[in-house]
C-alpha positions, 0 to 999 in steps of 0.5 A: 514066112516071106520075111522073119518077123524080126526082120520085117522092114518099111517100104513104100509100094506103088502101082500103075493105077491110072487115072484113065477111067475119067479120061474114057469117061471124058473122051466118049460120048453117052451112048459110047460109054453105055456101049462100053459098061455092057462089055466085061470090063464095064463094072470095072470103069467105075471103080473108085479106089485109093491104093493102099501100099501099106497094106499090101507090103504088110501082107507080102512080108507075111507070105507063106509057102504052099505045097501044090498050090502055086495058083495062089497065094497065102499069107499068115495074120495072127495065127490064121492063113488068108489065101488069095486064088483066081477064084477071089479074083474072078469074084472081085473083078467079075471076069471068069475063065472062058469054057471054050477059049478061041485060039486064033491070030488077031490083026491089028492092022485096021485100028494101027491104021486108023490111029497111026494113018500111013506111019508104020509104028512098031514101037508106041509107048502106053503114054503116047497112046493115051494122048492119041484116043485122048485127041483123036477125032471118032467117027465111028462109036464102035471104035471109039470104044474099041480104043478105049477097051484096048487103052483100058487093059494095057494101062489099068488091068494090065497095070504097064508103066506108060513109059513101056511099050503097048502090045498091038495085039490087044487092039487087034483083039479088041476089033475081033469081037468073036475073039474078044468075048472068048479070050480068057481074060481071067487068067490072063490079068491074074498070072501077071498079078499073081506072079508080081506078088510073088516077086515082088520082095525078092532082093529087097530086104537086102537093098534095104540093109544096104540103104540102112547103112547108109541113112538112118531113115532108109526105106525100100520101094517096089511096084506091084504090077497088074490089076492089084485092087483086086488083090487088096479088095480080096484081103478085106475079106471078113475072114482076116480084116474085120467088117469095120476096118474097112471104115478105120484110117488106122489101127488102135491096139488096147492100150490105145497106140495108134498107127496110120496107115501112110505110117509104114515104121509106126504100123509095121511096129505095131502089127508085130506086137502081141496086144495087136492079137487081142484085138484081133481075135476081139474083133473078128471072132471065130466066123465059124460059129457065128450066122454069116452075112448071108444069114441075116438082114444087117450086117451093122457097125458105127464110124465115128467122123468129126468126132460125131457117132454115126450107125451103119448098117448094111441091109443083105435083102434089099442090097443098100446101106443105110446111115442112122445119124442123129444129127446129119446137120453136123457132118457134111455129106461129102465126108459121109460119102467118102467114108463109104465109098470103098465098103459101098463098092466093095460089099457085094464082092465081100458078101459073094466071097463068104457065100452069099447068093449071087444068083439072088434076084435081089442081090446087086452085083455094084456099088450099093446105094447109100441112104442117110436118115434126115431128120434131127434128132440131137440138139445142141452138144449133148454129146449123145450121138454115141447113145442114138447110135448105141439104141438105133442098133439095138432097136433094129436087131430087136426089131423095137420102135424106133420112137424111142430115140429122143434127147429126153430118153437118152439119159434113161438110156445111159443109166440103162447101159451102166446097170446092164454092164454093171450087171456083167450081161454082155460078158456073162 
């Protein structure tokens, strides 16, 4: 292990995770930005992701080695080893090593001197040429958005501080479109994030005694350099994060102790217990002799928002997410559609991962489309939105009609339930 597991110790994480796709959104016209989402780095544009430190600090204390395999990385949850490799990278991001990368000297003379003019800068800082292409004026869309590509991977993919100095050479490979398709941007992004993850914790347990000495409160702090969404996309994968956690703000043990995730003593805590196992091993199961998600038409859980019941279900044929709620009055769209931000983008490459066909002609590599049920079902504060969920699931795993799901039957439904548990058959 990184860490012994008694020695784990909290500590906040950052990222240099830009807010520079609203500013190519903003900066760059219709079409330019059309032009810009055909290149490779145009699904990754629109992705819209929280970082999550907290997880990402409790996977790296977990660290294990690995003989022969210093092109990954691997970590031990609860008894089973989660491995991160290009291979996930490249499936999360899209981006796949080049089978004849180009070797060649980019110049980067023609865009420096279109940004710069006649001032020989050997010396800009990612900051200062964000506020250039923020205020330049284009003429020309190509360059318009070779800037913005360039802007893009040194401040996203590359993850550089803005206070840092940016590399002209990208602007030099971004203006050589042979160069720029063949360059192997895969290994490229993923050497430098496999490597920050991989040093991240050295010489930081340490500074933390050390600060512990001082202040009761001590907490260590470390960045994470690269494009780290992929590797906390790739973490959520089924094998070690169970579907419906990608849904939960927080993780409840049996006995009902909670700790979110902006809590790093509270969680870190709780993830060494050992109750936290049961529920693992509840939750996820053995994968292994179970169909996988590429086996059947739903992929289905419920989340609970505002204290209110709704139904998810994920349909793996047509690619959407659909969301039964009995009663859509209740919760606010807004909500609804911030809780299923993340899964909605990141299902396609949780389903790629665990083998789902990619080459499908149905499948859709992008965020799924969300469609929410309309109609009203529950009335008034029956509180039964736990049962027109409970039913909606079973109705569609049974293929049954869903007319069934009226306030009058659900009292027939919850005596249904109780007899069906008292009867033991859900745990024969």
């Amino acid at each position: 292990m990184a860490v012994p597991s008694e020695k784990y110790f909290p500590a906040t994480v950052s990222c240099q995770v830009h807010k520079i796709g609203s500013l190519i959104k903003d900066k760059l016209t219709k079409d330019q930005l059309q032009m810009f989402e055909k290149t490779i780095f145009g699904p990754l544009l629109n992705v819209n992701m929280v970082f999550n430190g907290q997880l990402i600090h409790h996977f790296l204390l977990r660290q294990i080695p690995e003989d022969g395999n210093a092109d990954g990385i691997c970590f031990s949850v609860l008894g089973k080893n989660v491995r991160f490799t290009q291979k996930e990278f490249n499936i999360i991001t899209g981006l796949w090593p080049t089978n004849n990368p180009l070797e060649k000297d980019c110049d980067s003379k023609r865009l420096q001197s279109l940004l710069f003019g006649s001032e020989n800068k050997k010396v800009i800082t990612c900051l200062e040429i964000e506020e250039i292409f923020k205020n330049f004026e284009f003429t020309n869309d190509d360059d318009a958005v070779k800037v913005a590509l360039a802007v893009f991977i040194e401040t996203v993919m590359v993850g550089k501080d803005k206070k840092t100095q940016f590399d002209m050479d990208i602007l030099g490979r971004v203006d050589d479109e042979e160069a720029f398709k063949s360059f192997d941007w895969s290994t490229f992004f993923y050497t430098r994030l496999l490597n920050s993850l991989k040093t991240s914790l050295q010489g930081k347990k340490e500074a933390y005694e050390l600060k512990k000495t001082r202040s009761s409160k001590a907490v260590s702090y470390y960045n994470i350099k690269g494009y780290v969404l992929a590797f906390q996309t790739g973490i959520n994968k089924p094998d070690c994060i169970v579907w419906n956690h990608i849904f939960d703000t927080h993780l409840v043990t049996p006995d009902n102790k909670k700790a979110e995730w902006t809590d790093p003593t509270a969680h870190l805590s709780i993830w060494t217990e050992k109750d936290v196992e049961y529920y693992f091993n509840t939750a996820v199961g053995d994968y292994n002799d179970i169909p996988g998600w590429g086996d059947v038409n739903y992929v289905i859980t419920c989340i609970n928002i505002k204290e209110h019941w709704l139904a998810i279900a994920a349909d793996m044929r047509k690619c959407r997410i659909y969301v039964f709620d009995s009663m859509p009055n209740y919760v606010e769209q807004k909500l609804v559609d911030e809780a299923l931000q993340m899964p909605a983008r990141c299902i396609a490459s949780l389903a790629i991962a665990i083998g789902v066909n990619l080459h499908s002609d149905r499948f859709t590599y992008g965020p799924w489309p969300i469609r929410r049920s309309k109609a009203t079902l529950q009335k008034g504060r029956s509180l039964d939105c736990g049962i027109f969920c409970t039913k909606f699931v079973e109705c569609l795993v049974t293929a049954s009609d869903l007319g069934c799901l009226t306030v009058p039957n659900m009292k027939l439904f919850r005596q249904q339930y109780v007899l069906e548990l008292w009867a033991n058959k859900y745990f024969c």
